[in-house]
N, C-alpha and C positions, 0 to 999 in steps of 0.2 A: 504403528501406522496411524495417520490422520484421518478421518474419514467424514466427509460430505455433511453438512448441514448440524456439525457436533461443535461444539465449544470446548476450548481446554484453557485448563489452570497448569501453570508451574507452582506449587510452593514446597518448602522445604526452609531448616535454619541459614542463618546467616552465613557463607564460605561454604555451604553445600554445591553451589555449582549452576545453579538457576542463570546468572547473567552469562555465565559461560556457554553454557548450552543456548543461546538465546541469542548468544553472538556468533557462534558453529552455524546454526541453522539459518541464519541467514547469510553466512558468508562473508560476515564482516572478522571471523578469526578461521583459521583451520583446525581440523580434530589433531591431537595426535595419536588416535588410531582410530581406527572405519572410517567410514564415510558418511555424507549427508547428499542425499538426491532428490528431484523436485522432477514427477512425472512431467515428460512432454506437453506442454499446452495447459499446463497447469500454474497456478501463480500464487504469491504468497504477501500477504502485509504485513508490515509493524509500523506498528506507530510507537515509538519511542517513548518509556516514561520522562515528561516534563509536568509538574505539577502547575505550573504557570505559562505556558507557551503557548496553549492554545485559549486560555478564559476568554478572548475575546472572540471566538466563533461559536458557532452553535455545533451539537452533536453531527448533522449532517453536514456540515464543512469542514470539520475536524475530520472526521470518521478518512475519506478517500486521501487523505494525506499521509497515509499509511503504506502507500505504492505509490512511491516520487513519480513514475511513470503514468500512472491513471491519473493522478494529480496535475501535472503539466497537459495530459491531454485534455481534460474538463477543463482547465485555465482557459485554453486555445478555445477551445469550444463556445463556452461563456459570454470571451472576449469578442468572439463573429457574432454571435447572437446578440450583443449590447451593441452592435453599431448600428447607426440609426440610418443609414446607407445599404442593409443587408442583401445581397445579392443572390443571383442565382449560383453564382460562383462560389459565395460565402456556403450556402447551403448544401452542393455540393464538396465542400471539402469538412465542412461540419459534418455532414454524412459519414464521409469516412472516415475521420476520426472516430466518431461514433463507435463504428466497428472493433475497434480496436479497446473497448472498454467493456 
């Protein structure tokens, strides 16, 4: 079990099973036996090793592109906030995006 404000390392040798579990756990493969489950209201990231995909952002812009999901929300968000037009409307829907991060 995972637990709140810990860090973790996968290592092991090469064909040990590291990307497999790593693709089980987030649902991009199936186990073939147990399970993998993700407490209610609870959320999880990866950000994908690319050794060069991200050189051109900084740690904090890279970092939330790790949940495609909080990523598209902060785009949205960003994007209201950069209009030189900003609204109350803007502000209000900025708001509740908000929430959802």
């Amino acid at each position: 079990m995972f637990t709140k404000g810990n860090c973790y390392g996968i290592i092991g040798a090469n064909g040990a099973g590291k990307s497999t579990f790593l693709k089980i756990l987030t649902g991009k493969q199936e186990p073939t036996t147990g399970n993998v489950s993700l407490e209610p209201g609870k959320r999880m990231s990866v950000l994908e090793q690319d050794h060069f995909a991200y050189d051109q952002y900084t740690v904090l812009e890279t970092v939330p592109r790790g949940n495609k999901k909080l990523f598209e929300i902060k785009e949205e968000m960003d994007a209201l906030y950069a209009k030189p037009d900003f609204s109350d409307e803007d502000g209000i829907k900025a708001g509740e995006l908000g929430r959802n991060l």
